[in-house]
Structures are given as C-alpha cells and as structure tokens.
PDB file of N, CA, C and O in Angstrom:
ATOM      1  N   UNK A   1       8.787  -9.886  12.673  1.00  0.00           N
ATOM      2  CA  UNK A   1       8.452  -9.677  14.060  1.00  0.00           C
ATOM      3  C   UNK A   1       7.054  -9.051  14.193  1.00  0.00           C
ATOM      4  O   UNK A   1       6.306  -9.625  14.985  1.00  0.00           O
ATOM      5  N   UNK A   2       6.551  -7.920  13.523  1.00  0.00           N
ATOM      6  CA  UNK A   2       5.312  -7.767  13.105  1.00  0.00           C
ATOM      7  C   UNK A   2       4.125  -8.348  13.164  1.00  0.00           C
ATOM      8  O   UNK A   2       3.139  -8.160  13.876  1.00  0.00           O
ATOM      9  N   UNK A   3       4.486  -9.421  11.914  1.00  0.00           N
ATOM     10  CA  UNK A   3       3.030 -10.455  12.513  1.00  0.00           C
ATOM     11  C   UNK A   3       2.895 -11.040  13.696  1.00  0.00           C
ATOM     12  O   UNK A   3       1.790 -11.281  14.182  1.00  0.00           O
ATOM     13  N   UNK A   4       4.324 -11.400  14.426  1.00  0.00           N
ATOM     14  CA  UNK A   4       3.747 -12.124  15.842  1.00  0.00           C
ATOM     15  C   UNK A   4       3.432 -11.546  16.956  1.00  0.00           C
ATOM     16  O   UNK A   4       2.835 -11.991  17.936  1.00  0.00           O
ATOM     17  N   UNK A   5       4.088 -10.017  16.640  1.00  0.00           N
ATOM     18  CA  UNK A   5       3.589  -9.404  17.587  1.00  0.00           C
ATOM     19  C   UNK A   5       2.222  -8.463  17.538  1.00  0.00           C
ATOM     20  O   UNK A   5       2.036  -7.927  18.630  1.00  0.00           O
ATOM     21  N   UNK A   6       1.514  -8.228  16.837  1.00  0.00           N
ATOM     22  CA  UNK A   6       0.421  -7.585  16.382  1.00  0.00           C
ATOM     23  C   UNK A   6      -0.620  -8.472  15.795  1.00  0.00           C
ATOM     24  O   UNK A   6      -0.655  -8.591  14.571  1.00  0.00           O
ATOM     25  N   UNK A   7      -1.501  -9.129  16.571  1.00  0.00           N
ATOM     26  CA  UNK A   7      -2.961  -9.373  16.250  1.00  0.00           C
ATOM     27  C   UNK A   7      -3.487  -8.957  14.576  1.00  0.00           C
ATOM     28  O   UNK A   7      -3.597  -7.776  14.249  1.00  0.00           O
ATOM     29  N   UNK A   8      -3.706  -9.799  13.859  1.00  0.00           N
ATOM     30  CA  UNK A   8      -4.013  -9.571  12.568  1.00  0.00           C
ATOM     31  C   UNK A   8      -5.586  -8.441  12.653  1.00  0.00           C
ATOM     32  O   UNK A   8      -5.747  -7.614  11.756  1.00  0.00           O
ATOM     33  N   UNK A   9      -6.546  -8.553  13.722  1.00  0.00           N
ATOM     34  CA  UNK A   9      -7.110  -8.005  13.491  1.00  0.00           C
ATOM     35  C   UNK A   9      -6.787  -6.488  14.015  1.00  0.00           C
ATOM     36  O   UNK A   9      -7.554  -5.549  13.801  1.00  0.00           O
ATOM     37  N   UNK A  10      -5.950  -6.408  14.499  1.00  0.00           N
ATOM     38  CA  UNK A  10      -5.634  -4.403  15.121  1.00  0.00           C
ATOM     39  C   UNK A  10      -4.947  -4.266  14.257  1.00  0.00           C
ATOM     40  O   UNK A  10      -4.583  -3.093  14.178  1.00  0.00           O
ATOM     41  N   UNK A  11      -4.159  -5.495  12.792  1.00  0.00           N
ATOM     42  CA  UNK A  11      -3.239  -4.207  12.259  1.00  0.00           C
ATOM     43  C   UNK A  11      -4.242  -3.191  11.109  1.00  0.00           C
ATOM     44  O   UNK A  11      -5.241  -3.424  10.429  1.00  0.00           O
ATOM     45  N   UNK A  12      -3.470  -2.130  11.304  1.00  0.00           N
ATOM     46  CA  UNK A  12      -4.153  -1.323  10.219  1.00  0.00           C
ATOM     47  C   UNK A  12      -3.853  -1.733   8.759  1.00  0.00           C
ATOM     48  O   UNK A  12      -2.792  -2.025   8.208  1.00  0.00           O
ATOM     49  N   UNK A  13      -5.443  -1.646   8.198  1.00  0.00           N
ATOM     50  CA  UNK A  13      -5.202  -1.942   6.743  1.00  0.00           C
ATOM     51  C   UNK A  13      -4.020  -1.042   5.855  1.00  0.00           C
ATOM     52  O   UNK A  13      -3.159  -0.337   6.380  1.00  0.00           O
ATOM     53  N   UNK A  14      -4.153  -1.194   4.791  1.00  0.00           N
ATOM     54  CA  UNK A  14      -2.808  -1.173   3.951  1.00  0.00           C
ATOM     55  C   UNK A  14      -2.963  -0.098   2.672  1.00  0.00           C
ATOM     56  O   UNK A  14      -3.977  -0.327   2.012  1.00  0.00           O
ATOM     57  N   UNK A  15      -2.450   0.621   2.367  1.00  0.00           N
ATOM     58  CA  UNK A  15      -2.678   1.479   0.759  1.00  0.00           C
ATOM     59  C   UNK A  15      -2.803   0.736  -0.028  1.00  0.00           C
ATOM     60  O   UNK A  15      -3.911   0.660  -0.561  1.00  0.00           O
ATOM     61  N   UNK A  16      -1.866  -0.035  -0.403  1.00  0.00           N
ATOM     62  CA  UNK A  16      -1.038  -0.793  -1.030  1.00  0.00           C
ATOM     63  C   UNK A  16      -1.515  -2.187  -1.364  1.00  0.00           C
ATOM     64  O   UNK A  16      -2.199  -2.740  -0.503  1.00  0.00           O
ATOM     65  N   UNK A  17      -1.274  -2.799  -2.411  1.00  0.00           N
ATOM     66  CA  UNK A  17      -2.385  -4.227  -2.329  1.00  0.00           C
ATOM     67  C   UNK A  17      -0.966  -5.361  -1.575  1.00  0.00           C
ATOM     68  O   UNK A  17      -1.123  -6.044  -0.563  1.00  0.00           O
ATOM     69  N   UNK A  18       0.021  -5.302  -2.199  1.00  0.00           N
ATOM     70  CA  UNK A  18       0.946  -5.936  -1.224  1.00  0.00           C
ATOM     71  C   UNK A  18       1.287  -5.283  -0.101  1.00  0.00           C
ATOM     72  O   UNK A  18       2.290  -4.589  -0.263  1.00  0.00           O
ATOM     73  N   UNK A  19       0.814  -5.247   1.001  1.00  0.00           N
ATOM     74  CA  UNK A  19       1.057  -4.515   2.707  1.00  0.00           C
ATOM     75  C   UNK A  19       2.551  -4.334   2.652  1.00  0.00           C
ATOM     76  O   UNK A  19       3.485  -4.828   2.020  1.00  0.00           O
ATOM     77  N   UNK A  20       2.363  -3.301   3.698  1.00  0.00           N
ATOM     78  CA  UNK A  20       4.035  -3.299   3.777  1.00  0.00           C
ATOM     79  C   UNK A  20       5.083  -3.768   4.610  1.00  0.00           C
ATOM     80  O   UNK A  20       6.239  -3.358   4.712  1.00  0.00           O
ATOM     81  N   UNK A  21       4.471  -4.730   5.211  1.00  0.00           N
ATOM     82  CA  UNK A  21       5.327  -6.109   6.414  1.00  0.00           C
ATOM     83  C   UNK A  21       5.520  -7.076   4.825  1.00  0.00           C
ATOM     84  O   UNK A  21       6.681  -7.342   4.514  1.00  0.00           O
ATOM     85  N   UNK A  22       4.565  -7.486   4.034  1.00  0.00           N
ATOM     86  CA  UNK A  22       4.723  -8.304   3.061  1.00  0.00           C
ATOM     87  C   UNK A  22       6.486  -8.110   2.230  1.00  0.00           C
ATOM     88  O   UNK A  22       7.478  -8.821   2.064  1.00  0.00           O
ATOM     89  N   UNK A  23       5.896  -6.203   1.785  1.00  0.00           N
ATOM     90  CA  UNK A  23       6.818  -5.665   0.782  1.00  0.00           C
ATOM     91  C   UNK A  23       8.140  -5.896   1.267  1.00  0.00           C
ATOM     92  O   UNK A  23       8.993  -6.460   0.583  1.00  0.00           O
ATOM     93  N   UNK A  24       8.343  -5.463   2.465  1.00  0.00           N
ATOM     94  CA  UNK A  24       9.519  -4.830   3.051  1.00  0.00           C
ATOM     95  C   UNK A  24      10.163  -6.655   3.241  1.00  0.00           C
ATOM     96  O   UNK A  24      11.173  -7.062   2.667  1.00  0.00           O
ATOM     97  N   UNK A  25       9.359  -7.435   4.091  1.00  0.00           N
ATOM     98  CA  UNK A  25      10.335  -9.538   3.819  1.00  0.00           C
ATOM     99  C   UNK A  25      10.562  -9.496   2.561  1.00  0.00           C
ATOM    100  O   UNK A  25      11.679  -9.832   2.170  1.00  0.00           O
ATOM    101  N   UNK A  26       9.638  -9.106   1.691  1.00  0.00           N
ATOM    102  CA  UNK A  26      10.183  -9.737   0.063  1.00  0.00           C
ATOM    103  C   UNK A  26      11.824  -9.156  -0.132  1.00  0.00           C
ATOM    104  O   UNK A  26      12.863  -9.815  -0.114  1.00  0.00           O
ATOM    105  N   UNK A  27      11.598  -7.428  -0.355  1.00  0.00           N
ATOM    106  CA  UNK A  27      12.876  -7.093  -0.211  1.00  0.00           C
ATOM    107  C   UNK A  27      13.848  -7.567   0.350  1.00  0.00           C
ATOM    108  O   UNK A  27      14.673  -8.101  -0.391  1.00  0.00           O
ATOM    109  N   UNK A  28      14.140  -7.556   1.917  1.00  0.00           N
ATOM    110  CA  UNK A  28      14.637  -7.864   2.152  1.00  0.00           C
ATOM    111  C   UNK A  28      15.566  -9.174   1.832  1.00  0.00           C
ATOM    112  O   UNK A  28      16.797  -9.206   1.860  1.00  0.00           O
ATOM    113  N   UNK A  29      14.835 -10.048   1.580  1.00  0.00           N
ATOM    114  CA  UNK A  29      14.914 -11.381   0.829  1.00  0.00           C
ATOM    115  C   UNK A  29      15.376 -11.623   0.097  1.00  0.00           C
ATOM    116  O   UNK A  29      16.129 -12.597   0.110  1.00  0.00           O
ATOM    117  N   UNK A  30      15.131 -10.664  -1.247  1.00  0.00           N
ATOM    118  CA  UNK A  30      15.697 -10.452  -2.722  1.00  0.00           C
ATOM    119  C   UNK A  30      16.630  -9.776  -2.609  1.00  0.00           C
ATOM    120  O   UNK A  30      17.207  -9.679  -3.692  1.00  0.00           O
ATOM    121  N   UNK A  31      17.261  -9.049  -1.564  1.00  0.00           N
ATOM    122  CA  UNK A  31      18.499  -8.240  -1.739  1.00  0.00           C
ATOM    123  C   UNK A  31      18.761  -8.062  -0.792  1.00  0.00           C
ATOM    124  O   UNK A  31      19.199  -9.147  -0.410  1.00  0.00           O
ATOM    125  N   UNK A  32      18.861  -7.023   0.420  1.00  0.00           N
ATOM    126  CA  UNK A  32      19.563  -7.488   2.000  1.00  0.00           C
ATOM    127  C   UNK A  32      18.479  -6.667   2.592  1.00  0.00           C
ATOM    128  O   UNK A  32      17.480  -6.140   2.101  1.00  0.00           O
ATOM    129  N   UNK A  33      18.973  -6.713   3.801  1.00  0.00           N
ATOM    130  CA  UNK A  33      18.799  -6.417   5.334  1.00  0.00           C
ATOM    131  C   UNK A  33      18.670  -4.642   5.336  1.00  0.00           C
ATOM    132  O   UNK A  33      17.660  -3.998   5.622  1.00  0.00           O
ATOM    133  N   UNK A  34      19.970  -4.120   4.941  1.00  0.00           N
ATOM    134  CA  UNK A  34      19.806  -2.910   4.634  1.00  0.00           C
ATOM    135  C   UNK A  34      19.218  -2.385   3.765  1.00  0.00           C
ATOM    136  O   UNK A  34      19.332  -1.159   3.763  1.00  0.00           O
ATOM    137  N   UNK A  35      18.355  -2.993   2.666  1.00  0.00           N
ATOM    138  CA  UNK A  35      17.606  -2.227   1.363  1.00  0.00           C
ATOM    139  C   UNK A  35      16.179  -2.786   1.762  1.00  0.00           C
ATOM    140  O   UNK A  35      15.216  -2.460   1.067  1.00  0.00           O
ATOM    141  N   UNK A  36      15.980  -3.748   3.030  1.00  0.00           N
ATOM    142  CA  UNK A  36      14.661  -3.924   3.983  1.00  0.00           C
ATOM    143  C   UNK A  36      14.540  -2.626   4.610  1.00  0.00           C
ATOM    144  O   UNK A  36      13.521  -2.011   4.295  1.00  0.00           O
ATOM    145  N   UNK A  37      15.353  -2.039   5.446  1.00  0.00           N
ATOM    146  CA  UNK A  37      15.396  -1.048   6.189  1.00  0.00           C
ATOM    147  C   UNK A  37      15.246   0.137   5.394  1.00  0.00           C
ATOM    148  O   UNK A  37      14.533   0.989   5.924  1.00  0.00           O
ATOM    149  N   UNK A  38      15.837   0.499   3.990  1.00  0.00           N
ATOM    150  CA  UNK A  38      15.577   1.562   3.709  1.00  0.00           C
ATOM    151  C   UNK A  38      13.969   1.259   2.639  1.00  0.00           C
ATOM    152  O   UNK A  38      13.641   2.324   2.115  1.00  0.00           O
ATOM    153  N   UNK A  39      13.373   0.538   2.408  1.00  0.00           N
ATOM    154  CA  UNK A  39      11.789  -0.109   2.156  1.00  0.00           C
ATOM    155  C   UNK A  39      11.057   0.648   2.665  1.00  0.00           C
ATOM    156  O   UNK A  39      10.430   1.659   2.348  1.00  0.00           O
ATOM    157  N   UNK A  40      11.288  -0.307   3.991  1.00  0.00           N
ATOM    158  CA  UNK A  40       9.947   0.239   5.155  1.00  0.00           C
ATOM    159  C   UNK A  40      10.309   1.988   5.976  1.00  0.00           C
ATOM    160  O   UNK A  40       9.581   2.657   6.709  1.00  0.00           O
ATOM    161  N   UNK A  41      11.480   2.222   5.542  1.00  0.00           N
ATOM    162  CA  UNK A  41      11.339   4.169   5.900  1.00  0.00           C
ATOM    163  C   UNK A  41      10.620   4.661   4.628  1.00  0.00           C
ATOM    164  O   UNK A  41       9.642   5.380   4.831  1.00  0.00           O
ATOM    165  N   UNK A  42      11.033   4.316   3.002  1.00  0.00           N
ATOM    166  CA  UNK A  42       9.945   4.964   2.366  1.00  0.00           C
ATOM    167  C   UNK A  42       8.499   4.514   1.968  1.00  0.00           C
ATOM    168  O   UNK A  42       7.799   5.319   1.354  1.00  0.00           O
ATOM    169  N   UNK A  43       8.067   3.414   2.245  1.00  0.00           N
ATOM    170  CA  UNK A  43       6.774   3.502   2.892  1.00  0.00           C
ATOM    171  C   UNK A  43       6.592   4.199   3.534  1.00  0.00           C
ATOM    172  O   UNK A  43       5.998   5.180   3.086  1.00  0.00           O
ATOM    173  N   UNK A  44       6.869   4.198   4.641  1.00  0.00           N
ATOM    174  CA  UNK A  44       6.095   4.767   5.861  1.00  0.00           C
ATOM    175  C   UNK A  44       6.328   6.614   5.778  1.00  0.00           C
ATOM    176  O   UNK A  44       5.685   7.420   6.451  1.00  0.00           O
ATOM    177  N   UNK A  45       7.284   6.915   4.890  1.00  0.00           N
ATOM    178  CA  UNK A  45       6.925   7.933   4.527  1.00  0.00           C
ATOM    179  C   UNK A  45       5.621   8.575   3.635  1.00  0.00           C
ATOM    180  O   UNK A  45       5.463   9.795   3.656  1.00  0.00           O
ATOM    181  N   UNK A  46       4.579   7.606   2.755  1.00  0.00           N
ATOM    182  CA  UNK A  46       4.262   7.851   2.331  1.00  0.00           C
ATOM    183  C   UNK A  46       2.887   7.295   2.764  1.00  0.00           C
ATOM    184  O   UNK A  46       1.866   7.770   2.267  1.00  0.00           O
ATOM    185  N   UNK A  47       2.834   6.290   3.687  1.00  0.00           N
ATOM    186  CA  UNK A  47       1.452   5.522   3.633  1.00  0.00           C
ATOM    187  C   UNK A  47       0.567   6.002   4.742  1.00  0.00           C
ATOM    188  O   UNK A  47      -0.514   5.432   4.897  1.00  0.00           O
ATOM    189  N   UNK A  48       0.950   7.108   5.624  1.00  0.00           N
ATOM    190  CA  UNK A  48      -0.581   7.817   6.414  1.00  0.00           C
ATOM    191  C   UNK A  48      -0.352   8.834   6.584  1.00  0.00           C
ATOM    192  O   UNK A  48      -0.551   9.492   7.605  1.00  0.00           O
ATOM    193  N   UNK A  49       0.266   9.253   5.286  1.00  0.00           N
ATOM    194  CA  UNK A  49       0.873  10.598   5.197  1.00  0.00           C
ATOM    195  C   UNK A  49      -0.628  11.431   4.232  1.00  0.00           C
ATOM    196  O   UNK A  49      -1.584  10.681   4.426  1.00  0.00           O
ATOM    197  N   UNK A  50      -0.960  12.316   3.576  1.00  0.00           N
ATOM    198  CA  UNK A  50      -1.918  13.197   2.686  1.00  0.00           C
ATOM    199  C   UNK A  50      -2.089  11.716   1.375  1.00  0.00           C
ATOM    200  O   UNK A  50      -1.193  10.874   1.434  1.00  0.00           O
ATOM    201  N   UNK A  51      -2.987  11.547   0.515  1.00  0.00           N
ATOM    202  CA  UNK A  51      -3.145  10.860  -0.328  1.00  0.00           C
ATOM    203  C   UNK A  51      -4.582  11.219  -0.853  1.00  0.00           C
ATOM    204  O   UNK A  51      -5.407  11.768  -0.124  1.00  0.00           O
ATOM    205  N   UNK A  52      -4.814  10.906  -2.052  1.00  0.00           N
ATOM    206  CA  UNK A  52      -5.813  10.725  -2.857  1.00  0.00           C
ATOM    207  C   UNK A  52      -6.071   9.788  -3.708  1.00  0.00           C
ATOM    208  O   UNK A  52      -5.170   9.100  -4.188  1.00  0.00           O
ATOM    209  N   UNK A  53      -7.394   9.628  -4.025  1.00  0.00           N
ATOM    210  CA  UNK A  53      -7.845   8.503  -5.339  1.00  0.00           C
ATOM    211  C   UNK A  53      -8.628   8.787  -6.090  1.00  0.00           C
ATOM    212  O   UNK A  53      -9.744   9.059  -5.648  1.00  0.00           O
ATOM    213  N   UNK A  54      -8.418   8.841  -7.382  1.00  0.00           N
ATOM    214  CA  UNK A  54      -8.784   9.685  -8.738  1.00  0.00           C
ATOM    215  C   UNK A  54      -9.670   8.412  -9.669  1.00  0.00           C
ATOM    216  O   UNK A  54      -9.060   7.345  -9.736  1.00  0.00           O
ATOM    217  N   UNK A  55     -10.764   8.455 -10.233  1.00  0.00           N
ATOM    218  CA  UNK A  55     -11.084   7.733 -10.767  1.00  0.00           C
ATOM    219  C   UNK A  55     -10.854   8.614 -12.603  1.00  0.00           C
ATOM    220  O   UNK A  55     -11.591   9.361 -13.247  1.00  0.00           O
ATOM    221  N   UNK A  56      -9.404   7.993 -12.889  1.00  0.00           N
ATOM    222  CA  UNK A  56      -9.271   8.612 -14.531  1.00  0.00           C
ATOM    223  C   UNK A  56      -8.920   7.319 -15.679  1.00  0.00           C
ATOM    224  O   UNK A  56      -8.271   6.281 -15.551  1.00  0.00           O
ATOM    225  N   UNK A  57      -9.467   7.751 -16.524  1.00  0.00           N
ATOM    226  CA  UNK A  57      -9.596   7.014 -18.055  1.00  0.00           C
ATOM    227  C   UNK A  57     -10.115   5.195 -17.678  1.00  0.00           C
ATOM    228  O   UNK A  57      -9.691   4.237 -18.324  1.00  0.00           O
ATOM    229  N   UNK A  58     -10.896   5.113 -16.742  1.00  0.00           N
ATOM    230  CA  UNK A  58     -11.898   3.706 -16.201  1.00  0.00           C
ATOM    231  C   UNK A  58     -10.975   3.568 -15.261  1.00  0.00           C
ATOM    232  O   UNK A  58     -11.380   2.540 -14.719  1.00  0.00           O
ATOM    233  N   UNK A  59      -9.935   3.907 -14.635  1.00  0.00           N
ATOM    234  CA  UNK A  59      -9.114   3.403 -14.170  1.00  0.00           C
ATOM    235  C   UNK A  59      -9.089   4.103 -12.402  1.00  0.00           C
ATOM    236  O   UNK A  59      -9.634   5.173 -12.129  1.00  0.00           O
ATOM    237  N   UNK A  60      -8.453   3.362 -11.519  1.00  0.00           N
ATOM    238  CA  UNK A  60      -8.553   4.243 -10.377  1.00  0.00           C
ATOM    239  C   UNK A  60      -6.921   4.851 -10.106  1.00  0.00           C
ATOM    240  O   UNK A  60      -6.084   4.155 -10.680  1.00  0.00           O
ATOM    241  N   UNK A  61      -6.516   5.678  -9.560  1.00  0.00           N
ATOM    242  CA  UNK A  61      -5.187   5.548  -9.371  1.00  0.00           C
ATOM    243  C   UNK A  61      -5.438   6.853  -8.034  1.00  0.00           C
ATOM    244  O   UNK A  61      -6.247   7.760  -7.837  1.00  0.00           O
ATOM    245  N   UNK A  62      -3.813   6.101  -7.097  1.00  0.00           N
ATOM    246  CA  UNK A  62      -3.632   6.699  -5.701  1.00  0.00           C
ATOM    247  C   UNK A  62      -2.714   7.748  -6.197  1.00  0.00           C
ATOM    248  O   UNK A  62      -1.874   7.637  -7.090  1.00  0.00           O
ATOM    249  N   UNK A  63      -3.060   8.979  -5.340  1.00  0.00           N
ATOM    250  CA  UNK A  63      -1.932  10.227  -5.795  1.00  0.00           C
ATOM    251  C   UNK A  63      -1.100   9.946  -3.830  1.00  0.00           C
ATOM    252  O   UNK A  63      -1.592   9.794  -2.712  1.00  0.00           O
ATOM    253  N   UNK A  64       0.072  10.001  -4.291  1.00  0.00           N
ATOM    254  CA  UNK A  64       0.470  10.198  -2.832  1.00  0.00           C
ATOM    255  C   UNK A  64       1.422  11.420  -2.518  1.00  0.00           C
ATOM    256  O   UNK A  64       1.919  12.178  -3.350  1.00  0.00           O
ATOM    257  N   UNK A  65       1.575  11.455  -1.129  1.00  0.00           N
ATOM    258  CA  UNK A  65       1.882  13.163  -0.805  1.00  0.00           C
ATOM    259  C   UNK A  65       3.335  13.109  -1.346  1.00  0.00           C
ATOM    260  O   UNK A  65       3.899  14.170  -1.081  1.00  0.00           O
ATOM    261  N   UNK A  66       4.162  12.213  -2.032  1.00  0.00           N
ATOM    262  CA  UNK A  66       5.239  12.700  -2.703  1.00  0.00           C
ATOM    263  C   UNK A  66       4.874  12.743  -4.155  1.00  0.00           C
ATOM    264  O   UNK A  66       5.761  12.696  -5.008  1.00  0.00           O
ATOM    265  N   UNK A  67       3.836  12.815  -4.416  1.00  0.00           N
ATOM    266  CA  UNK A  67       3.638  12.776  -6.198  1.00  0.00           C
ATOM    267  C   UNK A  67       3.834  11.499  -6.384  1.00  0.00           C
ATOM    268  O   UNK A  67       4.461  11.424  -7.441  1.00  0.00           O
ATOM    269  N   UNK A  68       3.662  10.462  -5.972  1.00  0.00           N
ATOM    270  CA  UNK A  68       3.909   9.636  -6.741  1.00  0.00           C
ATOM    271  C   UNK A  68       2.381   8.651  -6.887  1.00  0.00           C
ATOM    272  O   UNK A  68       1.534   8.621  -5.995  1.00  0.00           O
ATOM    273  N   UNK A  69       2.278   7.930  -8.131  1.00  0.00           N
ATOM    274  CA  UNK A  69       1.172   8.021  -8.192  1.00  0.00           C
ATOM    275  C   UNK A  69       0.790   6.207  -8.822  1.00  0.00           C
ATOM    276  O   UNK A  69       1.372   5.832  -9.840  1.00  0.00           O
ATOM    277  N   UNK A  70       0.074   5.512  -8.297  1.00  0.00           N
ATOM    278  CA  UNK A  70      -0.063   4.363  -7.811  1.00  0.00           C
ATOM    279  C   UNK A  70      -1.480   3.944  -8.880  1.00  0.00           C
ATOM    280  O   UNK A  70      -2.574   4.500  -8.979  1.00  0.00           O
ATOM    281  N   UNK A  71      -0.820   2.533  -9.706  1.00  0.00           N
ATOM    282  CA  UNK A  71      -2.357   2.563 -10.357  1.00  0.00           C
ATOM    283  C   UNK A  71      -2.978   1.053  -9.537  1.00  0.00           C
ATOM    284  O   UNK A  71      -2.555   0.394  -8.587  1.00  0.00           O
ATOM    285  N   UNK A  72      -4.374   0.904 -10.593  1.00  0.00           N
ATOM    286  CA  UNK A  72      -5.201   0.341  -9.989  1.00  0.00           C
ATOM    287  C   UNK A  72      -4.974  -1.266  -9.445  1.00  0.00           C
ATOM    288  O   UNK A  72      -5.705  -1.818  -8.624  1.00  0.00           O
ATOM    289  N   UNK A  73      -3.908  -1.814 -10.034  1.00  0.00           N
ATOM    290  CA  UNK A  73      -3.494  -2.781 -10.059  1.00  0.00           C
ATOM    291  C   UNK A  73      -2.614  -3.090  -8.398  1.00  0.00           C
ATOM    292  O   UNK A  73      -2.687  -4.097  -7.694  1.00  0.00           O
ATOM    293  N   UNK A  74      -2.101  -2.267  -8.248  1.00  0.00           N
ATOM    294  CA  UNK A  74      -1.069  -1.893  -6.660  1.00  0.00           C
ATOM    295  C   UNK A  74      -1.973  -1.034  -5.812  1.00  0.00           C
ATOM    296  O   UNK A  74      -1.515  -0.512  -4.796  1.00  0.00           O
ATOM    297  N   UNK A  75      -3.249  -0.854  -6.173  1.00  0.00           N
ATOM    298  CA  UNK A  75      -3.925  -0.054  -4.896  1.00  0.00           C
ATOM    299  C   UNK A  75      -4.990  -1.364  -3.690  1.00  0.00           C
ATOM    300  O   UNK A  75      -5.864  -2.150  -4.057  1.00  0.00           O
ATOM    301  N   UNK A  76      -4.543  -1.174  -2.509  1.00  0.00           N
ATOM    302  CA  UNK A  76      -5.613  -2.189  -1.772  1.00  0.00           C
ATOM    303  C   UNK A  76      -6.943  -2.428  -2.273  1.00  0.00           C
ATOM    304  O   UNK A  76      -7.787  -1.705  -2.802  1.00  0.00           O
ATOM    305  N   UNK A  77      -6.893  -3.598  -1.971  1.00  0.00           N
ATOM    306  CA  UNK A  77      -8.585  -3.931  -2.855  1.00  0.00           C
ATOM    307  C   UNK A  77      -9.887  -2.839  -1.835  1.00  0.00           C
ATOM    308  O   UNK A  77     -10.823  -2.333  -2.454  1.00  0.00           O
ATOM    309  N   UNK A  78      -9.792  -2.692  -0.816  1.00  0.00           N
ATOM    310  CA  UNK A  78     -10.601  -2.227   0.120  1.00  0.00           C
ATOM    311  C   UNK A  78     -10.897  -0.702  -0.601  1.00  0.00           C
ATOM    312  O   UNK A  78     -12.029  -0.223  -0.657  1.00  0.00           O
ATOM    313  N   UNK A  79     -10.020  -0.217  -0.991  1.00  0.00           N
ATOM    314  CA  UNK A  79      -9.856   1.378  -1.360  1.00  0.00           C
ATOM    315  C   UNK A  79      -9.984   1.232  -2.600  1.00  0.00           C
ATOM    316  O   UNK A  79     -10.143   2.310  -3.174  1.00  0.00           O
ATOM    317  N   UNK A  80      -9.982   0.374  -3.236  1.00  0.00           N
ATOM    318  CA  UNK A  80     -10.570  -0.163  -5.133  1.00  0.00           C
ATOM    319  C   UNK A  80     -11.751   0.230  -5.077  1.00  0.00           C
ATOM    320  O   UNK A  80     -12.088   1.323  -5.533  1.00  0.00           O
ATOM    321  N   UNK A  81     -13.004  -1.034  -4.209  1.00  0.00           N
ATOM    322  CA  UNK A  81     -13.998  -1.092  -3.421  1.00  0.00           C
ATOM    323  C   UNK A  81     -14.627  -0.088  -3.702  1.00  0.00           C
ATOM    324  O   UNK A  81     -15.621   0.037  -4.416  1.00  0.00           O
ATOM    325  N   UNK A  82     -13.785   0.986  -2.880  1.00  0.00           N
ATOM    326  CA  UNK A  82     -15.083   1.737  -2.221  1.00  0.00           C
ATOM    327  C   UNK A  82     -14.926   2.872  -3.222  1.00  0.00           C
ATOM    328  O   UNK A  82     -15.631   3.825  -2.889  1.00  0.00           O
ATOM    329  N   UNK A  83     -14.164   3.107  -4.452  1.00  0.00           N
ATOM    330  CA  UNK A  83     -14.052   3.964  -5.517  1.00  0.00           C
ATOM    331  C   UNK A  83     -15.294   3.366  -6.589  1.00  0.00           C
ATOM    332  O   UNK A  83     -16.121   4.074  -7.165  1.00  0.00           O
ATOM    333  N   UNK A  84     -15.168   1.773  -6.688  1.00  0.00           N
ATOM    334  CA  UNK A  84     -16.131   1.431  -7.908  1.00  0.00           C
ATOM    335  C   UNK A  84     -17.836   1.668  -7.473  1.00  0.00           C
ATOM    336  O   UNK A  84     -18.387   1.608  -6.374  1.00  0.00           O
ATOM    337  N   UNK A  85     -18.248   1.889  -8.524  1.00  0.00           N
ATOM    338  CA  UNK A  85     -19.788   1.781  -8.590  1.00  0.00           C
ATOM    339  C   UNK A  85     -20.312   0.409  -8.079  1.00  0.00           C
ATOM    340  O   UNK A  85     -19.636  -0.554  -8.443  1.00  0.00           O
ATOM    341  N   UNK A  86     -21.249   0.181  -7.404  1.00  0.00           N
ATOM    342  CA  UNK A  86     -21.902  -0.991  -6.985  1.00  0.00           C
ATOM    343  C   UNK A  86     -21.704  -1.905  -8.047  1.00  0.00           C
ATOM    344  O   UNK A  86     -20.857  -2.789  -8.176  1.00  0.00           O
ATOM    345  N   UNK A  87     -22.380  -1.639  -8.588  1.00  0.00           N
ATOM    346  CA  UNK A  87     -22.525  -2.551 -10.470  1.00  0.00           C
ATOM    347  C   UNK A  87     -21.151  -3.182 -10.624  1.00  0.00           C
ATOM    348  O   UNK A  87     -20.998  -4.245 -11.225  1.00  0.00           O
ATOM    349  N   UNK A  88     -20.286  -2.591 -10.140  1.00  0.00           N
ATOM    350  CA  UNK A  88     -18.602  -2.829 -11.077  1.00  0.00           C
ATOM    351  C   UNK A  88     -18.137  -3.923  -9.842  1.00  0.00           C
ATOM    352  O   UNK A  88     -17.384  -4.862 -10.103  1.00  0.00           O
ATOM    353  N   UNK A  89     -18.670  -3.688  -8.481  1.00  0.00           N
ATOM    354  CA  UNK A  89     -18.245  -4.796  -7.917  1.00  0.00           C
ATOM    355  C   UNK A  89     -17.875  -5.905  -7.467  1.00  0.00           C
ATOM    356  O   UNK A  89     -17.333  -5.974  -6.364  1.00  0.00           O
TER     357      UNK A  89
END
C-alpha cells in the first residue's frame, strides 16, 4: 500500500540497502502476515532512531541505537557514498 500511496520521490531514503517496504513484502511473503507486522515494528524501531557510521578495518559499518551493528554490504548505498573517499567512489 506504501508505494501507491506515497510518491517515490517524498519517500524518505532508507538505512538499509534493501528499504524497508522492500524488507517487510519479502517477509511477509516468505513466512506470513504476522512476522510482516512484527518486521516493520522492528525496523522502525531502529531506522530514525540515534545511529552511527564507523569507517573500521576498510570497511564501513552502521552502529544502531539498539547495538546492533550493520556492515557495509546492508548499509544504503547513499550513506556508503558519503563515508568513502572521492577516489574510492
């Protein structure tokens, strides 16, 4: 319902390199309705909540406000971006 109702360009970008309208259909999909619903509550617990991005051992990784900690591979390319050196781009 998401995408049709929200203009691709007002939605807000994403932490996450798979968004979390993406994450939360897959789930849902692969297992039910109710393990969709409990998805998108812990996202959204965590995605405009306190966060950081650490550039350690070449690598970038997201700290998020539950400790949990996100490497470079699952972080949005936008927030990759703007961690690498020009050169690395």
């Amino acid at each position: 319902m998401y995408w049709f109702t929200v203009p691709e360009d007002r939605r807000r970008s994403c932490l996450f390199r798979e968004s979390c309208s993406k994450y939360v259909y897959r789930i849902t999909g692969e297992r039910s309705f109710i393990e969709g619903i409990r998805a998108i509550k812990n996202r959204f617990k965590v995605c405009r909540a306190e966060h950081t991005l650490t550039s350690e051992n070449g690598g970038i990784t997201l700290h998020l406000c539950n400790g949990t900690q996100i490497q470079e591979e699952d972080i949005a390319i936008n927030l990759v971006v703007s961690m690498k050196p020009m050169d690395e781009v």
